[in-house]
C-alpha positions in Angstrom: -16.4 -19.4 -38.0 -16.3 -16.4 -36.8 -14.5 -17.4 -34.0 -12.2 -19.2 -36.1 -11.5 -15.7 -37.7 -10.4 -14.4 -34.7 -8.4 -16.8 -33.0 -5.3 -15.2 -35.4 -5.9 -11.4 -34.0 -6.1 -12.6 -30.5 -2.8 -14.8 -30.7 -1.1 -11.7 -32.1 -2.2 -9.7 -29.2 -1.3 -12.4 -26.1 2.1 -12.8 -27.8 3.3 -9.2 -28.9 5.9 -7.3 -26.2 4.8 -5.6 -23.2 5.1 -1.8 -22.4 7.1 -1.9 -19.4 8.2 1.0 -16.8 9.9 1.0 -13.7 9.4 4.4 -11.4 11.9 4.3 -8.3 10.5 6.6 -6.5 10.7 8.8 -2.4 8.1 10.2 -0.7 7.0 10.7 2.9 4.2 8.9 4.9 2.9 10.1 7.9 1.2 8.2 10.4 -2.5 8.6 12.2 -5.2 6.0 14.0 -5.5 3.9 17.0 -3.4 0.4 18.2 -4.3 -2.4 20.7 -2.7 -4.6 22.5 -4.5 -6.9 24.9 -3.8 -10.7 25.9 -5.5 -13.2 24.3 -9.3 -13.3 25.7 -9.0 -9.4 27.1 -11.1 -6.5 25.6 -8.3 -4.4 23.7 -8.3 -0.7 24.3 -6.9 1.8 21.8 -4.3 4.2 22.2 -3.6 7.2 19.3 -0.7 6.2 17.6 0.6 10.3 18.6 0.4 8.9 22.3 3.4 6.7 21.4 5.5 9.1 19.8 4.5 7.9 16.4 3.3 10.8 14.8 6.1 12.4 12.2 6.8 11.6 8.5 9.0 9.5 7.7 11.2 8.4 4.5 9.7 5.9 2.4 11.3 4.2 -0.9 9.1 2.8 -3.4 10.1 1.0 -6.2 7.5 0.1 -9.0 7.5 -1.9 -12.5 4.5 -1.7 -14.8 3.4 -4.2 -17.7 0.8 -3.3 -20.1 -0.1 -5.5 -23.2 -2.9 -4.5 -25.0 -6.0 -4.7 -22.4 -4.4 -6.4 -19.3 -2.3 -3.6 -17.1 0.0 -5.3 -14.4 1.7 -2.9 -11.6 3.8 -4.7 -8.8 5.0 -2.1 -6.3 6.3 -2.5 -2.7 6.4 0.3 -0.1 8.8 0.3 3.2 8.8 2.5 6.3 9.7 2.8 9.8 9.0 4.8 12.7 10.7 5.4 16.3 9.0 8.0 19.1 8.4 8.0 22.9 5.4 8.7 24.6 3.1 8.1 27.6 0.5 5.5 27.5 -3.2 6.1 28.0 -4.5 2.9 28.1 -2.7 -0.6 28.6 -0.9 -1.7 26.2 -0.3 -5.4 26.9 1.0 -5.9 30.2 2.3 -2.1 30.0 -0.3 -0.4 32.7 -1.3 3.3 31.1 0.3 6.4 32.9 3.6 4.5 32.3 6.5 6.7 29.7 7.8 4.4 26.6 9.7 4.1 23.5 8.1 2.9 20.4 9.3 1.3 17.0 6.5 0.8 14.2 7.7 -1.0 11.1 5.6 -1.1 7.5 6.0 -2.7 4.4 2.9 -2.9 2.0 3.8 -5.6 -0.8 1.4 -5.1 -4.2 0.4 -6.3 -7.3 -3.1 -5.0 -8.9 -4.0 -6.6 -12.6 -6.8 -4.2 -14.4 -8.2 -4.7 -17.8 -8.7 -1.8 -19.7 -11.9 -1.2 -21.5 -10.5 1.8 -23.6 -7.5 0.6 -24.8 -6.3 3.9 -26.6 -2.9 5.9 -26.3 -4.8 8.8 -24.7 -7.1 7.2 -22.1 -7.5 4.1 -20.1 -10.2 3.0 -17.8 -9.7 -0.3 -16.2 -11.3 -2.8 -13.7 -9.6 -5.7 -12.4 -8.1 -7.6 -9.1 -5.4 -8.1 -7.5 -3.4 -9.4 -4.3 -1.5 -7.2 -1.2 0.8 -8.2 1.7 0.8 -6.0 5.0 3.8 -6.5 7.0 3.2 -5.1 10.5 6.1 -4.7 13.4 5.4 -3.0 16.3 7.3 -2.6 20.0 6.5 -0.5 22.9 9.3 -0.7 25.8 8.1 1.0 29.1 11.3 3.0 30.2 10.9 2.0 33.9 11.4 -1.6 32.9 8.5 -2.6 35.1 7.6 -5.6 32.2 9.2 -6.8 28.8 8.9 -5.0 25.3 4.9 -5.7 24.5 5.3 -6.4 20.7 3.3 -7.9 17.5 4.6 -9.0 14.6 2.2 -10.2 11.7 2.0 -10.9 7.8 -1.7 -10.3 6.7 -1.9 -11.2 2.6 -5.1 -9.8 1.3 -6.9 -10.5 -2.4 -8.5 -6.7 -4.0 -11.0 -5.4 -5.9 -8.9 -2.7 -7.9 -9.5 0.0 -10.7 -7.1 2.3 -12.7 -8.7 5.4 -15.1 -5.8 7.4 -16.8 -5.5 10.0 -19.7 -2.8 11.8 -21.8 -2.5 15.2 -22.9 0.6 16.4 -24.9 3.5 15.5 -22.5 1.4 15.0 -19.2 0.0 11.5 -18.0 -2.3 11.4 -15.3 -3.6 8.6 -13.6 -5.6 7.3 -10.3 -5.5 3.6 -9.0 -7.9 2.5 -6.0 -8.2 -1.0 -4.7 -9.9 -2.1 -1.3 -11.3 -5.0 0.0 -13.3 -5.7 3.4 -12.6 -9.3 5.1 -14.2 -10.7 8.0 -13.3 -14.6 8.5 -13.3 -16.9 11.9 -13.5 -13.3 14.0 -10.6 -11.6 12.5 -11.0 -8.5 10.6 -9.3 -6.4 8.0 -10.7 -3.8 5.7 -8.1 -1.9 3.4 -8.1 1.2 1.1 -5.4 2.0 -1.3 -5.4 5.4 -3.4 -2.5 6.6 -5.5 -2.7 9.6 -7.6 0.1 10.8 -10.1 1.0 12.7 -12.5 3.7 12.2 -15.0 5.4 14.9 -17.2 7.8 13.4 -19.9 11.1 14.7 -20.4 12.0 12.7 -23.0 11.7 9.8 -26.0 7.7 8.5 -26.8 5.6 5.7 -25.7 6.7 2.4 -27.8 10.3 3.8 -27.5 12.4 4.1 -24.7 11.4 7.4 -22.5 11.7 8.7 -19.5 9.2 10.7 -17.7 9.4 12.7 -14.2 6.4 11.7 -12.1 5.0 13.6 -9.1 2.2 12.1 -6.9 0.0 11.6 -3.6 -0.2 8.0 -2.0 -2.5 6.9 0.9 -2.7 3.5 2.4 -5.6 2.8 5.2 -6.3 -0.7 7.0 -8.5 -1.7 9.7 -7.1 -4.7 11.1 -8.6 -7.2 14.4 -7.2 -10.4 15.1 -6.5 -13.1 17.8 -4.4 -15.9 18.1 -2.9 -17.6 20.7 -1.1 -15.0 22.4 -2.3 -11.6 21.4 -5.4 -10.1 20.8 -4.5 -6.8 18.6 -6.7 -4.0 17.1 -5.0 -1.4 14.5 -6.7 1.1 13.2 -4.3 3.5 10.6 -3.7 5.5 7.5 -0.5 6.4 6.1 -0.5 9.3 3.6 2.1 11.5 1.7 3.5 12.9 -1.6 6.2 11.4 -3.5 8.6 12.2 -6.5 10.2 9.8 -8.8 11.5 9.2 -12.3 9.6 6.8 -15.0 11.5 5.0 -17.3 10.0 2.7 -20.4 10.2 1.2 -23.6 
């Protein structure tokens, strides 16, 4: 019965309208760790990412649209960047022998989507725990300029299910907010262990919550992975973070 009782509240809840935002928003990532690039069956060694000119911020535009309905809090996000430098190899890097000068492209894209359920489901705080799914799209070249061998390259697509958690407050005009999800895989030999942290601020400028608004948001994003696989071809070890502020604009109804 008392379930019974229920079952009307619970209806009203699944099926009332959304709270949705979408934040464009530009920042700046910069690049640190250690890549490998070995043949399949040879012991990778690691080279700093610096070593192949990879080492300056770059440009990065990050659109993002959030859905919150009474508990569940949806945020689907993707996040793009690439990176060009020259440099002289330490190590071998493929069938590049170290000592040799070369020019290097790195490419990024992180696709996201983290789905929390908040347990404090007020208009002033939230504090969720919940799941969710990422995509890491990895490109990477290194050309020696002597031309001794061809472009060593990798080019991969690692999806990845998270653990993730949100905990966010409100005080007079100001949001602020933090949103962490990791996981830590290890299947058939390959490895990848990931750390996502994203901490913002928001300062509205104008309208309220429930109407439309808009709100000017200011934050600090960093992305880490730990990724070691084989296939066929390539054995590859990467080892990276990518970390820096951004500045966008939130608007909602």
């Amino acid at each position: 019965m008392r379930l019974l009782a229920l079952l009307p509240l619970l209806l009203v809840a699944a099926c009332s309208a959304p709270e949705i935002h979408g934040s464009p928003s530009y920042g700046f990532l910069k690049p640190d760790g250690d890549i490998g690039l070995a043949s399949s069956g040879t012991p990778v060694a690691d080279t700093s990412l610096s070593k192949l000119g990879i080492d300056e911020r770059e440009g990065a535009l990050s659109p993002q649209f959030d859905f919150k309905w009474g508990m569940p809090h949806l945020s689907v996000d993707m996040q793009s960047a690439s990176w060009e430098g020259s440099g002289t190899l330490d190590v071998d890097f493929g069938d590049i022998s170290a000592g040799e000068a070369v020019s290097s492209e790195l490419d990024l894209s992180v696709y996201r989507a983290y789905l929390t359920f908040d347990f404090a489901p007020t208009d002033v705080l939230e504090l969720g725990i919940g799941f969710g799914a990422l995509v890491l799209d990895l490109d990477a070249a290194v050309t020696p300029n002597s031309g001794s061998v061809a472009t060593q390259d990798f080019d991969e697509l690692i999806p990845l299910p998270v653990v993730a958690a949100r905990a966010g407050g409100r005080l007079w005009k100001l949001d602020l907010e933090a949103v962490a999800a990791g996981v830590q895989v290890d299947y058939d030999g390959d490895e990848a262990t990931f750390l996502d942290l994203d901490l913002n601020a928001k300062y509205a400028l104008w309208g309220s919550h429930g109407s439309f608004h808009g709100a000017l948001v200011v934050g600090w994003r960093t992305t880490s992975f730990e990724v070691a696989y084989e296939d066929d071809f390539d054995n590859v070890d990467l080892d990276a973070s990518f970390s820096g502020p951004y500045v966008g604009l939130q608007l909602g109804f």
